[in-house]
C-alpha positions as CSV (number, residue, x, y, z in Angstrom):
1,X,31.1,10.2,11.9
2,X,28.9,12.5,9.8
3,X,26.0,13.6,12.0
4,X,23.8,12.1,9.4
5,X,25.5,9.1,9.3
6,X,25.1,8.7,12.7
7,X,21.1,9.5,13.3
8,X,20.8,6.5,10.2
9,X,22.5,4.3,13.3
10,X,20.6,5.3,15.6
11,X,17.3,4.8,13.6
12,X,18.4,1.5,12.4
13,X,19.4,0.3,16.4
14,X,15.8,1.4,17.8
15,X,13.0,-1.4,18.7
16,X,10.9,0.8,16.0
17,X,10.8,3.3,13.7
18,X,9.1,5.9,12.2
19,X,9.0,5.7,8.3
20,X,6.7,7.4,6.0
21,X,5.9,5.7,2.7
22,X,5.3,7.4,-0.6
23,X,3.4,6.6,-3.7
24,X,2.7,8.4,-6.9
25,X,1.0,5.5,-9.5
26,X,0.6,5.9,-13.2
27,X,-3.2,7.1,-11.8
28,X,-1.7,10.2,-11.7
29,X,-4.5,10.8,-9.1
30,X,-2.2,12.2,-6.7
31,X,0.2,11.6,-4.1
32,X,0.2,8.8,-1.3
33,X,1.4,9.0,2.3
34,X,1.7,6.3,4.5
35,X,3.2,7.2,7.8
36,X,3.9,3.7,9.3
37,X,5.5,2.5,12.8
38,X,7.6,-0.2,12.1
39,X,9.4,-3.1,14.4
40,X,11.7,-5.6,13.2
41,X,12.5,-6.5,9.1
42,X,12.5,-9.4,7.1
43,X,9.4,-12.2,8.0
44,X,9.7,-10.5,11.6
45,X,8.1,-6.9,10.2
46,X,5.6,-5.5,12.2
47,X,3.7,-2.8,10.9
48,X,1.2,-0.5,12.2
49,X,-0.5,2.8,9.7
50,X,-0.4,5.4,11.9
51,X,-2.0,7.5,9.6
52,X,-2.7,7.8,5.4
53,X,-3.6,10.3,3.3
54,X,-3.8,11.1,-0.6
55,X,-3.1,14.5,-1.4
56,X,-4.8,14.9,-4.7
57,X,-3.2,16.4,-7.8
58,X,-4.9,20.0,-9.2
59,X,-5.3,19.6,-12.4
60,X,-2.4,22.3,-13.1
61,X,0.2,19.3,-12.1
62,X,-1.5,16.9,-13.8
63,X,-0.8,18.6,-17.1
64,X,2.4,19.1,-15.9
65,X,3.6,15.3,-15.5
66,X,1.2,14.1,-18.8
67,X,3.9,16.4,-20.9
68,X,6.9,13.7,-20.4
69,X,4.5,10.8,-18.9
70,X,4.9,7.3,-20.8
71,X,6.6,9.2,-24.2
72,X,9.3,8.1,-26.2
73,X,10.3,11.9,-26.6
74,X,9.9,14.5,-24.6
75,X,11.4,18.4,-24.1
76,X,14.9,17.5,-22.0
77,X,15.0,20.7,-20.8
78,X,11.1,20.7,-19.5
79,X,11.8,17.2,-18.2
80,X,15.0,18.4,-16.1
81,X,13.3,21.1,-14.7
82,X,10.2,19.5,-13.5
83,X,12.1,16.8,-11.9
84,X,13.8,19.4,-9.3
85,X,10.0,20.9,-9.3
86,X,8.1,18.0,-8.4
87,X,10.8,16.9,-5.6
88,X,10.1,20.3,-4.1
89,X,6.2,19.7,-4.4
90,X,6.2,16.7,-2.8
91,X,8.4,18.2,0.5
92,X,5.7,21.0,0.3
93,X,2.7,18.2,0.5
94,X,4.3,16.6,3.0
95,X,5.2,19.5,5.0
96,X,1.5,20.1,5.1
97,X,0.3,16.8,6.0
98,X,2.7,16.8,8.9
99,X,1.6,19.8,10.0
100,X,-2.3,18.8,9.8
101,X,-1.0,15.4,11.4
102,X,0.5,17.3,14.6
103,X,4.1,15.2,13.4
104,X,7.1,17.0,13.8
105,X,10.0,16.3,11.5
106,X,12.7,15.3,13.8
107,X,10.1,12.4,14.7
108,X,10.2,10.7,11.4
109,X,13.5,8.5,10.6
110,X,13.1,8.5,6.9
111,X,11.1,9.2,4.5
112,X,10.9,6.5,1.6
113,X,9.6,7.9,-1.9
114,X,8.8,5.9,-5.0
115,X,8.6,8.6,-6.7
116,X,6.7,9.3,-10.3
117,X,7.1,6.9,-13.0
118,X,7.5,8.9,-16.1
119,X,8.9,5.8,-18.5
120,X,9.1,2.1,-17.9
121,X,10.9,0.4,-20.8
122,X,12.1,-3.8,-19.9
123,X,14.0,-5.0,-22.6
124,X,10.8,-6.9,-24.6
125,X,9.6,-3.3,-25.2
126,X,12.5,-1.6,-26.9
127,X,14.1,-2.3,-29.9
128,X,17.5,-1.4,-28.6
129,X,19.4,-3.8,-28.7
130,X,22.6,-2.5,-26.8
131,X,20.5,-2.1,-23.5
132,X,19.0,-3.9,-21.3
133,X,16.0,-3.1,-18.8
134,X,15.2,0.4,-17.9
135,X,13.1,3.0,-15.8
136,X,12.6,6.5,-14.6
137,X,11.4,7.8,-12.3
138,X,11.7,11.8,-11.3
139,X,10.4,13.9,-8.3
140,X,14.1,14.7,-6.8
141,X,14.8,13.1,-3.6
142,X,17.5,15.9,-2.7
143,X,14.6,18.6,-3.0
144,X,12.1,16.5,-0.8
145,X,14.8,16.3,1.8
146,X,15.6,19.7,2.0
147,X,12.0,20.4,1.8
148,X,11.0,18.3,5.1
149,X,14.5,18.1,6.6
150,X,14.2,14.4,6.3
151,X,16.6,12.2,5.2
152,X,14.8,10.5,2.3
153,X,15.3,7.1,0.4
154,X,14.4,7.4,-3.2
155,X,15.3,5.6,-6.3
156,X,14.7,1.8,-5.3
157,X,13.5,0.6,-8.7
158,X,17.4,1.3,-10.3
159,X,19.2,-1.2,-7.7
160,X,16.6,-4.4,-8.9
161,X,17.5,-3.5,-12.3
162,X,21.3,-3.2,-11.8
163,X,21.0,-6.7,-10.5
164,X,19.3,-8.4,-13.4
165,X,15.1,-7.2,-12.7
166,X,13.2,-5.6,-14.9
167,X,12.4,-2.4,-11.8
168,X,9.1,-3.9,-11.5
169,X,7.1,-4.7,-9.3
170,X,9.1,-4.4,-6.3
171,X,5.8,-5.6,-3.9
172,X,7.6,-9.0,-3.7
173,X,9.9,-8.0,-1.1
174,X,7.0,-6.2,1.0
175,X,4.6,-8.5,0.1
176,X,7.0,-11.5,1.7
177,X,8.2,-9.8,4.7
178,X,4.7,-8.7,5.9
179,X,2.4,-10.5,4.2
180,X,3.3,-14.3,4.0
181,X,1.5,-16.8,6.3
182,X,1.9,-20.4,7.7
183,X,-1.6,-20.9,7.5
184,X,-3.3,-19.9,3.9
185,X,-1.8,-19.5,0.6
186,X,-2.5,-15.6,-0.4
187,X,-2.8,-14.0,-3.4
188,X,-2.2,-10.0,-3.4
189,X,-3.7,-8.3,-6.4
190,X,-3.3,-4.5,-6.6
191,X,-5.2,-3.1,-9.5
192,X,-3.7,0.4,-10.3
193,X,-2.8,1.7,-13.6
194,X,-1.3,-1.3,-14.4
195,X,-2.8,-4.5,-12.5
196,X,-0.1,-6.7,-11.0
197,X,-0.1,-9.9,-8.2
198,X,1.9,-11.3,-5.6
199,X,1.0,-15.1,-4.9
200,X,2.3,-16.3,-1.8
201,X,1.7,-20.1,-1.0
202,X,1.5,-21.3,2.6
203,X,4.7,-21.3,4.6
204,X,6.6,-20.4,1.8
205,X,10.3,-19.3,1.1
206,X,11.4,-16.1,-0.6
207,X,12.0,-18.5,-3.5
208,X,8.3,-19.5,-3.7
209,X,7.0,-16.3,-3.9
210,X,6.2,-14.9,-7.5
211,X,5.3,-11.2,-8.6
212,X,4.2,-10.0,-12.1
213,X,2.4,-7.3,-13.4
214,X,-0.5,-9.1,-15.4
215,X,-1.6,-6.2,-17.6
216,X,-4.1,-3.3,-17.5
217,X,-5.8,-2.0,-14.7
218,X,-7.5,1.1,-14.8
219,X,-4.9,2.9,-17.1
220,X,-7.2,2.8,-20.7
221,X,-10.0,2.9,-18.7
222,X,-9.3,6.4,-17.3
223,X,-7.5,7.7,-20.3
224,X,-10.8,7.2,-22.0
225,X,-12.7,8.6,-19.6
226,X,-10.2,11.6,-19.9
227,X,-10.6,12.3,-23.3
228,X,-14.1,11.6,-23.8
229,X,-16.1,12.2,-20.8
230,X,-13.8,14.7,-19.2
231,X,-13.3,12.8,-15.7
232,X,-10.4,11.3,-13.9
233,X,-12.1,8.1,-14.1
234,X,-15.0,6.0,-14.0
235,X,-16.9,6.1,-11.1
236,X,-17.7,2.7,-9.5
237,X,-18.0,1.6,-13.0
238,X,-21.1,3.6,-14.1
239,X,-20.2,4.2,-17.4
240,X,-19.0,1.3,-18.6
241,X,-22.3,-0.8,-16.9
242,X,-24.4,1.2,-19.1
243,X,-22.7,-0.3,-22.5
244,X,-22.1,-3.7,-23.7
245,X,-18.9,-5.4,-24.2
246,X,-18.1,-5.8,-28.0
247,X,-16.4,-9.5,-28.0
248,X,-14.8,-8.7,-31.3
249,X,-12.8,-5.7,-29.7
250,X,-12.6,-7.7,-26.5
251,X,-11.1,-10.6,-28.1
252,X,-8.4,-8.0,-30.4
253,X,-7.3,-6.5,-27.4
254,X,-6.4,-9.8,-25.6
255,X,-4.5,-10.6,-28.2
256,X,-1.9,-8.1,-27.2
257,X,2.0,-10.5,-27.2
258,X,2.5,-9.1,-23.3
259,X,-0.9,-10.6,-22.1
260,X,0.6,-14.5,-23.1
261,X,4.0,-13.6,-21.8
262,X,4.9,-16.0,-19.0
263,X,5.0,-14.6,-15.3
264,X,7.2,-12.3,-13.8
265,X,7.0,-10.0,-16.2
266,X,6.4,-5.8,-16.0
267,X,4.8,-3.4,-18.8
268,X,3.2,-0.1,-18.2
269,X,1.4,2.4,-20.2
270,X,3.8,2.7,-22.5
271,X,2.3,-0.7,-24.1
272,X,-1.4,0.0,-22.4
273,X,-2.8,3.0,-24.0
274,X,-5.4,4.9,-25.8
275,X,-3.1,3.9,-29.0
276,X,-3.5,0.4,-28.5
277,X,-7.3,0.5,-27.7
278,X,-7.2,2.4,-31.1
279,X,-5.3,-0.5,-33.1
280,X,-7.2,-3.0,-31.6
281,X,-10.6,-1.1,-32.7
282,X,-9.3,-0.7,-36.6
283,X,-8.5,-4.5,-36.4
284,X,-11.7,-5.6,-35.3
285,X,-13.6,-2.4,-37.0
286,X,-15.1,-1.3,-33.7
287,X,-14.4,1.9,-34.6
288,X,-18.4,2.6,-34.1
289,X,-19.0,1.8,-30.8
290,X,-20.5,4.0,-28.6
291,X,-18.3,5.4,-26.0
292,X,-19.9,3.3,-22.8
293,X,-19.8,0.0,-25.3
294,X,-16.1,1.0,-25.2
295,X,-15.8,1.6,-21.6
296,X,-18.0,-1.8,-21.0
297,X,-15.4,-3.7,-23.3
298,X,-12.2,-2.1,-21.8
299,X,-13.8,-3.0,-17.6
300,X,-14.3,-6.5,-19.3
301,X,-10.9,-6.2,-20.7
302,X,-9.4,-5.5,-17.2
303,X,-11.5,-8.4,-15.1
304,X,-10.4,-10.9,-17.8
305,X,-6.3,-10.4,-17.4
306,X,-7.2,-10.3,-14.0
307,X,-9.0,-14.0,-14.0
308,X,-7.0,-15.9,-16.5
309,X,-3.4,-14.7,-14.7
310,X,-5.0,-15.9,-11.6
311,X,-6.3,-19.1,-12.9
312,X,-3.7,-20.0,-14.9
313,X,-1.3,-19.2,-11.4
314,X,-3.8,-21.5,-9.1
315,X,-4.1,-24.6,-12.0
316,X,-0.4,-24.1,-12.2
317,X,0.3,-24.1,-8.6
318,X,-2.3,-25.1,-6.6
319,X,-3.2,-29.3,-5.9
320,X,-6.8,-30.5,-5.6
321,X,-9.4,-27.4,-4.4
322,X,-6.7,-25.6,-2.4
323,X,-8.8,-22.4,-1.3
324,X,-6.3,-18.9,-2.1
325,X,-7.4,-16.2,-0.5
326,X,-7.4,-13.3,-2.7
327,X,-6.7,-10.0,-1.3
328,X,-7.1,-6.4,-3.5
329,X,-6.1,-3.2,-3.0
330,X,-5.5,-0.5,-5.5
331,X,-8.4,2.2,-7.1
332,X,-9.8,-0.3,-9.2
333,X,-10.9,-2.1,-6.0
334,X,-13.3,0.8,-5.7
335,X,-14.6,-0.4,-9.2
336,X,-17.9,-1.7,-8.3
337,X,-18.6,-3.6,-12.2
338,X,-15.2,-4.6,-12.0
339,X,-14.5,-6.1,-8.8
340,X,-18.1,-7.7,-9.3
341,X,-16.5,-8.9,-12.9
342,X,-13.6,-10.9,-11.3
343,X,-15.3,-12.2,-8.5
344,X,-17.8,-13.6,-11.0
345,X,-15.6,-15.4,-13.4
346,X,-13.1,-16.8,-10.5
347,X,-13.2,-20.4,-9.6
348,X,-15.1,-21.1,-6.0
349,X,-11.5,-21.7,-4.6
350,X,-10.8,-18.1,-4.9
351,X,-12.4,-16.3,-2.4
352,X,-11.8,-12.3,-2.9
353,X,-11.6,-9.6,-0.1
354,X,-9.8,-6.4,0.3
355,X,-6.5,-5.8,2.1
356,X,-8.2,-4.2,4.4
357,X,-8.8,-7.9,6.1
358,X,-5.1,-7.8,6.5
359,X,-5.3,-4.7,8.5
360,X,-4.0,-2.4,5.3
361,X,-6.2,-0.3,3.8
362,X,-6.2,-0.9,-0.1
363,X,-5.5,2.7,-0.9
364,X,-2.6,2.6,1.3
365,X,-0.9,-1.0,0.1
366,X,1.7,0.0,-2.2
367,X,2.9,3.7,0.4
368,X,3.3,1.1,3.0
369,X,5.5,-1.3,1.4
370,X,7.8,1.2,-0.1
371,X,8.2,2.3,3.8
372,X,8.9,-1.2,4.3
373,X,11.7,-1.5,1.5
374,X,13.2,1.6,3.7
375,X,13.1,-0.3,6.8
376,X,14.9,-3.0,4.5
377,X,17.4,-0.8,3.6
378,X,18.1,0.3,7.1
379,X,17.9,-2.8,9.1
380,X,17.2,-6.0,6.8
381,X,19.8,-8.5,6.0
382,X,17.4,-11.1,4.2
383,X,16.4,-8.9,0.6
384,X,17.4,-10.7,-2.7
385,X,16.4,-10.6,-6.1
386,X,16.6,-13.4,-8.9
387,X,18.9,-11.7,-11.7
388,X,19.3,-12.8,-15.2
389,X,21.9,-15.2,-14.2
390,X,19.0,-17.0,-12.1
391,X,21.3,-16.4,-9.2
392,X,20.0,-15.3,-6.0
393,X,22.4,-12.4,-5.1
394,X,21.4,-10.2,-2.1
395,X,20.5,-6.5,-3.0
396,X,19.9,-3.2,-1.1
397,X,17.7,-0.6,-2.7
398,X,17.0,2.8,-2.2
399,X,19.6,6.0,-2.7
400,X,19.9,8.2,0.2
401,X,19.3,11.8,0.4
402,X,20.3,14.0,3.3
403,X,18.4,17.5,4.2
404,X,21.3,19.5,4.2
């Protein structure tokens, strides 16, 4: 047996093991690290964040990903080449969080990278009609192995897709295992670049649990604040509280087809852009508004996907005055006008905290459950995704890279 091989075994046959989760969103803010302790699998995981971290992106990288980020064409050659780079980063950023974290290598099982999303095209968005579903993410798993000398689990988003997903969003399968309760029906909205939700009704099956992206998050709110205010985003919501939404663009811009698409369902920036916010301005001629009016409409634009996918999931679901515990994580939970937004406008029955109540800090969600899809991979018998066929067919995700 191939030496690598066999430390997989052994990892998979201790009581617990040592995973650490990685997470680079459509933020582009920077990259994630989870490193997690973690007992069991299925509805048996235990989890415990040993310790978390974002390492930030300079600006220099940045620039680097926004070349091929969410474009229909890019420069092959440019794109190859940064995929190999970007691996190699990452191993270098977690080499140095190691080191600051006293961890030694040979003390981590696996490391389990999402990787960067560069393009995410289901079939609704493309107009080929040959292919189905697709997704891509880069950041090379082989080069992050050889980096750390950690056998690394990359890729996971290909496998749900091969079996009839659209690739997204894969928090189902976390969200289940270590999330679910006996007691209170859950709902787990992470508002990143694209806002998406997990609703987990009490005692509930794999088969009851449903996850869809819902629409934009922060992602037009921080292009904006990108191009015209020269900031990675808006601060607790400053900007935008000093406009005032414009209900004609407001209303254009909720007319978008993917908002009444019926749940599960996954889109990206690809559809929710600075283009779009354009189009929907020339169609209600908005084009005049100031640039916080803007940033007022597009936070209002964000809270109100948020609400209606909820409440149209609780009237849909939920009997009587059911109470569903709403849990957030995500940067837009450190919006101050939004959060206040949606916790406004949702029915009394909602009642809205962070993860953090769960014991997960809501920066650190989505690292953690992509170190629980690695666990998955190593130990779980119970994962399964609903294909196009509406079959249940069990799956495994994640392609594995060896240091050497």
């Amino acid at each position: 047996m191939h030496h690598h091989i066999k430390r997989l075994v052994e990892s998979a046959e201790k009581e617990s093991r040592l995973i650490m989760g990685l997470m680079s969103g459509t933020s582009l803010d920077g990259l994630d690290i989870a490193l997690c302790n973690i007992k069991g699998c299925g509805t048996a995981t235990e989890v415990e964040v040993l310790q978390f971290t974002t390492c930030e992106y300079p600006e220099q990288v940045k620039e680097k990903i926004r070349r091929v980020f969410a474009k229909s064409q890019v420069d092959l050659e440019y794109l190859t080449l940064l995929n190999g780079w970007l691996g190699t980063y990452h191993g270098q950023l977690i080499v140095d969080t190691l080191a600051r974290w006293d961890v030694k290598a040979q003390e981590v099982d696996v490391i389990a990278s999402h990787g960067q999303t560069i393009y995410h095209c289901p079939a609704h968005q493309h107009e080929y009609s040959e292919f189905g579903n697709g997704t891509l993410q880069i950041a090379d798993a082989d080069h992050i192995a050889v980096m750390t000398h950690i056998t690394t689990l990359s890729d996971f988003r290909q496998k749900h897709i091969a079996a009839g997903g659209e690739g997204a969003p894969l928090a189902h399968y976390g969200d289940y295992y270590y999330f679910s309760s006996k007691k209170e029906h859950r709902l787990l909205l992470n508002i990143g670049g694209i806002a998406n939700l997990t609703y987990l009704p009490k005692n509930c099956s794999f088969s009851d649990v449903l996850c869809s992206d819902i629409g934009a998050g922060n992602t037009i709110m921080d292009a904006y604040m990108q191009r015209h205010f020269q900031v990675d985003y808006d601060q607790n919501g400053d900007i935008a509280n000093a406009g005032k939404v414009s209900e004609a663009l407001l209303e254009s811009l909720m007319a978008v087809a993917f908002i009444k698409r019926d749940m599960p369902k996954t889109t990206g920036p690809e559809v929710f852009n600075l283009a779009l916010l354009s189009q929907a301005q020339t169609d209600s001629n908005t084009e005049h508004l100031s640039h916080n009016d803007v940033m007022a409409t597009l936070n209002s634009f964000s809270a109100k996907v948020i609400v209606e996918h909820i409440t149209l999931l609780s009237s849909c679901i939920l009997t009587g005055n059911e109470p569903v515990n709403v849990y957030v994580s995500g940067g837009g939970y450190h919006n101050t006008l939004l959060m206040a937004q949606v916790e406004s406008q949702l029915s009394s029955s909602c009642n809205v905290m962070s993860s953090q109540a769960l014991g997960i800090n809501p920066d650190a969600k989505e690292a953690v459950l992509f170190a629980i899809l690695a666990n998955e991979t190593l130990v779980g018998d119970s994962a399964s995704v609903k294909g196009e066929s509406n079959q249940s067919n069990p799956i495994t995700m994640g392609k594995i890279s060896f240091p050497d």
